[in-house]
C-alpha positions as CSV (number, residue, x, y, z in Angstrom):
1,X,0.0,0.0,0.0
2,X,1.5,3.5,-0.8
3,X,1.4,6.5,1.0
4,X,-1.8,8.0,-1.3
5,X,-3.5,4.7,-0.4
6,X,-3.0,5.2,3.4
7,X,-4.2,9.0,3.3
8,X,-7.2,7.5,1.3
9,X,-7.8,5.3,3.9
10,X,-7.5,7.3,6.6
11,X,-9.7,10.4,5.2
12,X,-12.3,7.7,5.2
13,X,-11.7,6.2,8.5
14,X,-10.9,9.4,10.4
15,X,-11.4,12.0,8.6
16,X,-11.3,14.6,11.5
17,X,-7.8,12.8,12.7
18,X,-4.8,15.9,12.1
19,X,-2.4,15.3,9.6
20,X,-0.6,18.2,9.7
21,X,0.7,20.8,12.1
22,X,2.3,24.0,11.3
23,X,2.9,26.7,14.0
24,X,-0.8,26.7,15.4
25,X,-2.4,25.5,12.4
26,X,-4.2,22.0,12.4
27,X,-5.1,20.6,8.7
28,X,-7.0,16.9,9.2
29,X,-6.6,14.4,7.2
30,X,-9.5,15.0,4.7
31,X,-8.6,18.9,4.3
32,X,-5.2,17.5,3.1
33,X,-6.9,15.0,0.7
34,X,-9.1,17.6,-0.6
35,X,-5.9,19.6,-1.1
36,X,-4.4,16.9,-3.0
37,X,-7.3,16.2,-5.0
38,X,-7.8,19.9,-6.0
39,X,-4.0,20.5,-6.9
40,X,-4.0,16.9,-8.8
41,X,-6.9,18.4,-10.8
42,X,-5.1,21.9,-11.6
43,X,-1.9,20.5,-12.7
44,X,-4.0,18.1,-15.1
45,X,-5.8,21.0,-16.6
46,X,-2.9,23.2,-17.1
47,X,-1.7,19.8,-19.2
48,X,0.7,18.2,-17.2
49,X,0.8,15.0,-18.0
50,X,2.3,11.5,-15.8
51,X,6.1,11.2,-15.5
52,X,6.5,15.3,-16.4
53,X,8.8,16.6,-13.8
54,X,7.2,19.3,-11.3
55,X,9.7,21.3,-8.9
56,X,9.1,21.9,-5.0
57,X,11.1,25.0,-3.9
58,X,9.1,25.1,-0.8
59,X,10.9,25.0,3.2
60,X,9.0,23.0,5.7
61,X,5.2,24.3,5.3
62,X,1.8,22.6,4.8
63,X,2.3,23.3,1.0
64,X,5.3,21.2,0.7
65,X,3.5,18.2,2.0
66,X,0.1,18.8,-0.3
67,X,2.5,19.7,-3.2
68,X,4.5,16.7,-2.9
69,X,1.4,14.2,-2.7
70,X,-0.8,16.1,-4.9
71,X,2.1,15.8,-7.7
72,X,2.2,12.7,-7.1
73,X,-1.2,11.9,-7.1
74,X,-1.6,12.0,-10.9
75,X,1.5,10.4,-12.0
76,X,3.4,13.4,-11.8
77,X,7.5,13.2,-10.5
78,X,8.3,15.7,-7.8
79,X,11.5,17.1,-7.9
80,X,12.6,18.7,-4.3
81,X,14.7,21.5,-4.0
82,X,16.5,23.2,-0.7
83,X,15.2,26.5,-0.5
84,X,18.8,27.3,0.6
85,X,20.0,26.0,-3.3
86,X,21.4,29.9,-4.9
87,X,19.8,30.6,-8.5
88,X,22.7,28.7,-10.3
89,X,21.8,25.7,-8.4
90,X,18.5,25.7,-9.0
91,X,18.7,26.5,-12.5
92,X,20.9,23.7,-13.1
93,X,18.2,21.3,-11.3
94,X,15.4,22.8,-13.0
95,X,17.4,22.2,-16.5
96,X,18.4,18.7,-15.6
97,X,15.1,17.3,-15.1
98,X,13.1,19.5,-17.8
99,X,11.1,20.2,-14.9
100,X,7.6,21.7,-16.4
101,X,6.5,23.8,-13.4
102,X,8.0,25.1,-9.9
103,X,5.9,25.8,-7.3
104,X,7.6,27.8,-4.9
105,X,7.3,31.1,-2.2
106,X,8.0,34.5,-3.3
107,X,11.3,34.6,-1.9
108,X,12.1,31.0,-3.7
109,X,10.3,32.9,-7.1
110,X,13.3,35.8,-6.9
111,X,15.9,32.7,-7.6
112,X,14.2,32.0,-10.9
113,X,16.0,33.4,-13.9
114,X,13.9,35.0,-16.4
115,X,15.0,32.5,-19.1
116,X,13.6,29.9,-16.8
117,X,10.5,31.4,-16.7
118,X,10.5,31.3,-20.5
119,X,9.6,27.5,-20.3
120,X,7.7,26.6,-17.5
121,X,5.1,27.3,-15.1
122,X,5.6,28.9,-11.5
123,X,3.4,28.4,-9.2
124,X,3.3,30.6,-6.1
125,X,2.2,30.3,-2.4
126,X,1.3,33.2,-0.9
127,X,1.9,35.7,-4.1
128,X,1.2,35.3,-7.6
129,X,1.0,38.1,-10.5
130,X,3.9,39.8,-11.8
131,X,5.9,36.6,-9.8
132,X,3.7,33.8,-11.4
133,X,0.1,32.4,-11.0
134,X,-0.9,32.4,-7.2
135,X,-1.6,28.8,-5.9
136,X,-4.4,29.8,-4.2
137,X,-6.3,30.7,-7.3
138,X,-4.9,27.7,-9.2
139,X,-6.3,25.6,-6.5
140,X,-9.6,27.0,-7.1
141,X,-9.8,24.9,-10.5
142,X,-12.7,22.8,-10.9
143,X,-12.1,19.6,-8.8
144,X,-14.4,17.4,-10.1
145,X,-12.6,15.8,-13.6
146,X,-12.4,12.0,-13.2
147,X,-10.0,10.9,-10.9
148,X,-7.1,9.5,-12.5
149,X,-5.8,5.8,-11.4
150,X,-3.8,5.3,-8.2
151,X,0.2,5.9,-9.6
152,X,1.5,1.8,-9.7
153,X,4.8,1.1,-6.9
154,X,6.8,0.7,-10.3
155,X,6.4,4.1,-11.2
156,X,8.6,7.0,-10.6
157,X,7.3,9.2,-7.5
158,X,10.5,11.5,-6.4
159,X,13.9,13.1,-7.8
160,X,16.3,13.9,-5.1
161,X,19.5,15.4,-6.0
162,X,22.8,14.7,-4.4
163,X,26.2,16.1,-4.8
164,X,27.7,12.4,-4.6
165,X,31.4,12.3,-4.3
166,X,32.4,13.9,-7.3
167,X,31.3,16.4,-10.1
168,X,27.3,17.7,-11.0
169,X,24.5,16.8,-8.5
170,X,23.1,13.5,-9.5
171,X,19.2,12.9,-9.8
172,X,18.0,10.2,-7.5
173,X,15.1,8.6,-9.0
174,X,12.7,7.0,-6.7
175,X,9.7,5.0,-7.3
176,X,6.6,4.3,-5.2
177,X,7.7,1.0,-4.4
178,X,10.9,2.5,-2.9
179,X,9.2,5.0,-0.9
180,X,6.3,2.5,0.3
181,X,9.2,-0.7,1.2
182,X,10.8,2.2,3.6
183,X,8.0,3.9,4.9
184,X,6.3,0.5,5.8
185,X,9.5,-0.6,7.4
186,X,9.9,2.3,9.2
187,X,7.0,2.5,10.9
188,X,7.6,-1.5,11.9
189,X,10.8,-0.4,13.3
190,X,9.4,2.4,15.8
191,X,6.0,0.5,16.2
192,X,4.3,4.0,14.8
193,X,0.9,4.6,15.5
194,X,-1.7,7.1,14.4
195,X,-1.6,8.0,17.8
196,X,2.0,9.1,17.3
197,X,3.3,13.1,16.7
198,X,6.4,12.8,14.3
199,X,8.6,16.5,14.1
200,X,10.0,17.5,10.8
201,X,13.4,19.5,12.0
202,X,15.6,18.5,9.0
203,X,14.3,19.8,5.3
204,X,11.4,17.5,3.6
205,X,13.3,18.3,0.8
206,X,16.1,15.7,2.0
207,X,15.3,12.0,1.9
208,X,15.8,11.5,5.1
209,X,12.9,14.1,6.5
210,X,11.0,13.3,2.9
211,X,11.0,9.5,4.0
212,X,12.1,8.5,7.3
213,X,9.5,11.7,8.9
214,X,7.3,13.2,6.5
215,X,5.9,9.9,4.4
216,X,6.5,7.9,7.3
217,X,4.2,9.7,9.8
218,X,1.6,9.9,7.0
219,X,2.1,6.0,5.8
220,X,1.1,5.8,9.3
221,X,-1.8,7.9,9.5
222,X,-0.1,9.9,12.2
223,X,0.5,13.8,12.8
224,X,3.1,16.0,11.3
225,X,4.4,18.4,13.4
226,X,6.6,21.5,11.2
227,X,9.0,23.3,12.3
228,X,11.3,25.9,9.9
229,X,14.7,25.6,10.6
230,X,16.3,24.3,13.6
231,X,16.3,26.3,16.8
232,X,17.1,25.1,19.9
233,X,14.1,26.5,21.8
234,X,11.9,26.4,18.7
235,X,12.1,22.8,18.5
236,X,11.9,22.2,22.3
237,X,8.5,24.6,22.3
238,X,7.3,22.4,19.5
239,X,7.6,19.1,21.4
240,X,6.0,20.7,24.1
241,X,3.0,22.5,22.3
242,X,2.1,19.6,20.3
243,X,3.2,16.5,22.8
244,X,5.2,15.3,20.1
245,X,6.2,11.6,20.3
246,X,8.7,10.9,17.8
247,X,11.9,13.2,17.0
248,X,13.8,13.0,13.9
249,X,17.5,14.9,13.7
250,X,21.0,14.7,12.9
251,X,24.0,14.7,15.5
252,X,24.7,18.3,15.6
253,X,20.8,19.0,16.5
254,X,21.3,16.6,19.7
255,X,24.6,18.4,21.1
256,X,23.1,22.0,20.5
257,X,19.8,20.5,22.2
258,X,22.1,19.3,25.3
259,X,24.1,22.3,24.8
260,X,21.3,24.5,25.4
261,X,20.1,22.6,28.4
262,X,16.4,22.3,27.7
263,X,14.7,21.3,30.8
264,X,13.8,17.7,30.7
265,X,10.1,18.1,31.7
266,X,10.0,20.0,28.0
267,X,11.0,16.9,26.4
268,X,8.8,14.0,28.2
269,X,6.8,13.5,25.7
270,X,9.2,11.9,23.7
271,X,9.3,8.4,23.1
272,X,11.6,7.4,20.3
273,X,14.5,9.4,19.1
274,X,16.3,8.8,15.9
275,X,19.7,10.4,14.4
276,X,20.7,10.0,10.5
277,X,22.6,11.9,8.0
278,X,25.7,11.6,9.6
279,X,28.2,9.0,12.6
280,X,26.3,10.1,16.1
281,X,29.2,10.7,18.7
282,X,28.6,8.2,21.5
283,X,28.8,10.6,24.2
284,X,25.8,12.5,23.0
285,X,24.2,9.5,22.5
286,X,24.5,8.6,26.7
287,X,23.7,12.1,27.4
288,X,20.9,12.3,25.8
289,X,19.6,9.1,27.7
290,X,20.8,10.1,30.5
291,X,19.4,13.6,30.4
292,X,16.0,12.7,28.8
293,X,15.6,9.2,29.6
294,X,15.2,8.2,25.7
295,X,17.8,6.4,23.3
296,X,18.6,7.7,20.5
297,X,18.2,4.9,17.3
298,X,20.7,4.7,14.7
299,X,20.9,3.7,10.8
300,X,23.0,3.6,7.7
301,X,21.4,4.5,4.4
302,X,22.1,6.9,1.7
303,X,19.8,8.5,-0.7
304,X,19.9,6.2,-3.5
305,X,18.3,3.7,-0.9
306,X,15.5,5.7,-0.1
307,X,17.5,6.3,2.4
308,X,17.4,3.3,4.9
309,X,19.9,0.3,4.8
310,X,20.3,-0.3,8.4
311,X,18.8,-0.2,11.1
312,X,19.9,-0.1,15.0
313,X,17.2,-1.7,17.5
314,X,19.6,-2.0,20.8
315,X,21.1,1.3,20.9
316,X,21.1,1.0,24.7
317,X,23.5,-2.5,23.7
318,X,25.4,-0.8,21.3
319,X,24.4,3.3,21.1
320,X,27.6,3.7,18.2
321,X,26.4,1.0,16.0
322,X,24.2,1.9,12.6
323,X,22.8,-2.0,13.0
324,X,22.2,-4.8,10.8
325,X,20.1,-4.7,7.4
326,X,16.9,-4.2,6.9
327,X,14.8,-7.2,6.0
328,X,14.7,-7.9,2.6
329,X,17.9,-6.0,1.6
330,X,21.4,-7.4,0.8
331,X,24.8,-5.7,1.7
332,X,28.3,-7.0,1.1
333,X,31.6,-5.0,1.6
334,X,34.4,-6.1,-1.6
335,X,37.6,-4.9,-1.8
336,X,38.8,-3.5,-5.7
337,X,39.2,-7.2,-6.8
338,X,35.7,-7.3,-6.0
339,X,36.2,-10.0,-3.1
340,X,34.7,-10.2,0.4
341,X,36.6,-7.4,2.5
342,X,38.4,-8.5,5.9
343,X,37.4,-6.8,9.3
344,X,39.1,-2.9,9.2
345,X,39.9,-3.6,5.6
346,X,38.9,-0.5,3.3
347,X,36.0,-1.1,1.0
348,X,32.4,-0.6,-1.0
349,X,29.5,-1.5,0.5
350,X,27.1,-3.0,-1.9
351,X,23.4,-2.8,-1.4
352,X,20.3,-4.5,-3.0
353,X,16.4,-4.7,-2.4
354,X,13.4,-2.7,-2.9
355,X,14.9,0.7,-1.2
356,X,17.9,0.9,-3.9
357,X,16.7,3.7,-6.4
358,X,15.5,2.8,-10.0
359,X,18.7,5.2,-11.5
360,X,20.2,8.4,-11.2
361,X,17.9,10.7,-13.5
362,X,20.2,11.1,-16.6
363,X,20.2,14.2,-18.8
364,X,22.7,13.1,-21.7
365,X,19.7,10.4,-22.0
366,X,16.7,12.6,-21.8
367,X,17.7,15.1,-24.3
368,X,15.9,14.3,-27.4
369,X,13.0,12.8,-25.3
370,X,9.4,14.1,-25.1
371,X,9.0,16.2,-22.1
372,X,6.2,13.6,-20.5
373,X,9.0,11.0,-20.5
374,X,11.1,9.9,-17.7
375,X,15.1,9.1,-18.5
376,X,17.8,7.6,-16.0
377,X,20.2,5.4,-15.5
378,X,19.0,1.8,-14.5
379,X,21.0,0.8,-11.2
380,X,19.7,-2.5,-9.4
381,X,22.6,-1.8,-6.5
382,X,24.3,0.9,-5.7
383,X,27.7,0.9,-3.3
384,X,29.5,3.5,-1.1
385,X,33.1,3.3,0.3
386,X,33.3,1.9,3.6
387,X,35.2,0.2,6.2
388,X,34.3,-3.3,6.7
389,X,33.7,-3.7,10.7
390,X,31.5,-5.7,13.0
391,X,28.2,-4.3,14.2
């Protein structure tokens, strides 16, 4: 079942249950599928078609999360972009994919060259007119054309860009199989409930708060909770607000949360913590326990997995290990011979199952295609250097 399907669901199960919370705001779970189903319908009659390539340029908001899902919804591929990207960057992106539309904030709209704008749609939130059409208006398109068919888990559902190890940002191309294999195993992981209040710190545009927070708490039929750039005491008066349950960050977030001492009673809310992105010093890990009472779960992945790999369930056993592979995916570390790497022997770390990407989105190969079709490079494993080691 995808992520569409479980928002289906749960609009018709609990259709008053929140989906979404953003500073105050409270958006259940059938306003967001309305919002879906009215975006789906205004991107079909301005003639985008499935597999056409729509940009989000959009920090953490409710309009990221409708965007994403309501591109989606018809077949569409969204392709996410870090507000923090500079105009070059973004141009680049926008370029690579042949993206048709942007939908973006007015500050995000500034970044767009003018010969950008010469070929494709922007889509505003909160402005419009001389900086493109306002999304409020668009969404006021007639809602009521047939609904299209549910997109298939073999289709292609995301573009995520990473800067790789060497040269231009490669295109991650996920499909809804990906995205549904890691969400689902997730959620079995933490044991997440719609009861549950997941925190998006890090950017949805990332894989790791796309996936592991923002389709994961969904998948679930749990709450979102946003929050716009990390703070200290903004995330801390989030959790505390909103009784969030689940927290999702990288290292640095947990020492500057320790480092500003926020009062435990702030924080009891909490009952999973997970760290990503990046090695989680050990020290902050018992710290954290110590101070708040709550591990903090580990994993390896990248984002041509979807992200997740690995996955830690004893971090009170072993708080500096990343864990042992999900089920259903494959990893072996090989030396350059391609052979089975000793313990603290330098090597690649080969991966294979449902969360490894369909291909890195591939511009040498779409040039000369129609603008409706999708081109990349067919991967069924991808690998990473790494030093072999016991977990």
């Amino acid at each position: 079942m995808t992520v569409l399907e479980n928002i289906a669901q749960a609009t018709r199960t609990a259709p008053h249950r929140v989906s979404v919370l953003h500073e105050g705001s409270r958006y259940t779970y059938a306003e967001l599928s309305s919002f879906i189903e009215r975006l789906g319908a205004g991107l079909r009659q301005c003639g985008i078609r499935r597999r056409e390539r729509i940009a989000l340029l959009l920090p953490n908001c409710p309009e990221y999360v409708g965007c994403y899902l309501g591109v989606t919804s018809i077949g569409a591929i969204a392709v996410s972009l870090n507000p923090a990207l500079n105009s070059e960057e973004i141009a680049f992106i926008l370029d690579d994919t042949n993206a048709s539309a942007v939908i973006t904030n007015p500050e995000g709209a500034r970044k767009i060259s003018s010969p950008m704008r010469q070929r494709l749609e922007v889509i505003v939130c909160g402005g419009g007119d001389e900086q493109g059409y306002s999304l409020q208006r668009w969404l006021e398109n007639d809602a009521s054309m047939a609904p299209l068919a549910l997109p298939q888990e073999s289709e292609e559902t995301a573009i995520l860009y990473t800067s790789g190890t060497s040269g231009f940002p490669k295109g991650v191309t996920l499909s809804h199989g990906n995205v549904s294999f890691v969400t689902e195993t997730i959620a079995r992981c933490c044991n997440t409930t719609a009861e549950d209040r997941l925190l998006l710190a890090v950017p949805a545009s990332h894989c790791y708060g796309q996936n592991l927070v923002m389709n994961h708490a969904l998948r679930a039929a749990a709450t979102l909770v946003l929050v716009q750039g990390f703070d200290p005491e903004r995330v801390a008066s989030a959790v505390e607000r909103e009784q969030v349950t689940m927290f999702f960050g990288v290292p640095t977030m947990y020492a500057l949360l320790l480092k500003s001492r926020i009062a435990p009673h702030r924080m009891r809310s909490l009952r999973y913590c997970h760290s990503g992105a990046a090695p989680l010093d050990e020290q902050v890990a018992r710290e954290w326990q110590s101070r708040y009472g709550v591990p903090i779960h580990q994993g390896y992945g990248l984002t041509e997995c979807s992200p997740l790999t690995c996955y830690n369930f004893f971090p009170d056993r072993w708080p500096a290990s990343v864990g042992r592979p999900l089920a259903g995916v494959q990893l072996r570390i090989v030396d350059d011979a391609g052979a089975k790497a000793g313990l603290g022997e330098i090597g690649e770390i080969l991966v294979h199952g449902p969360n490894v990407m369909m291909g890195y989105w591939d511009s040498a190969i779409q040039s000369g295609c129609a603008p409706a079709t999708a081109a990349f490079t067919t991967n069924s494993e991808t690998s990473i250097s790494w030093t072999a080691a016991r977990t």
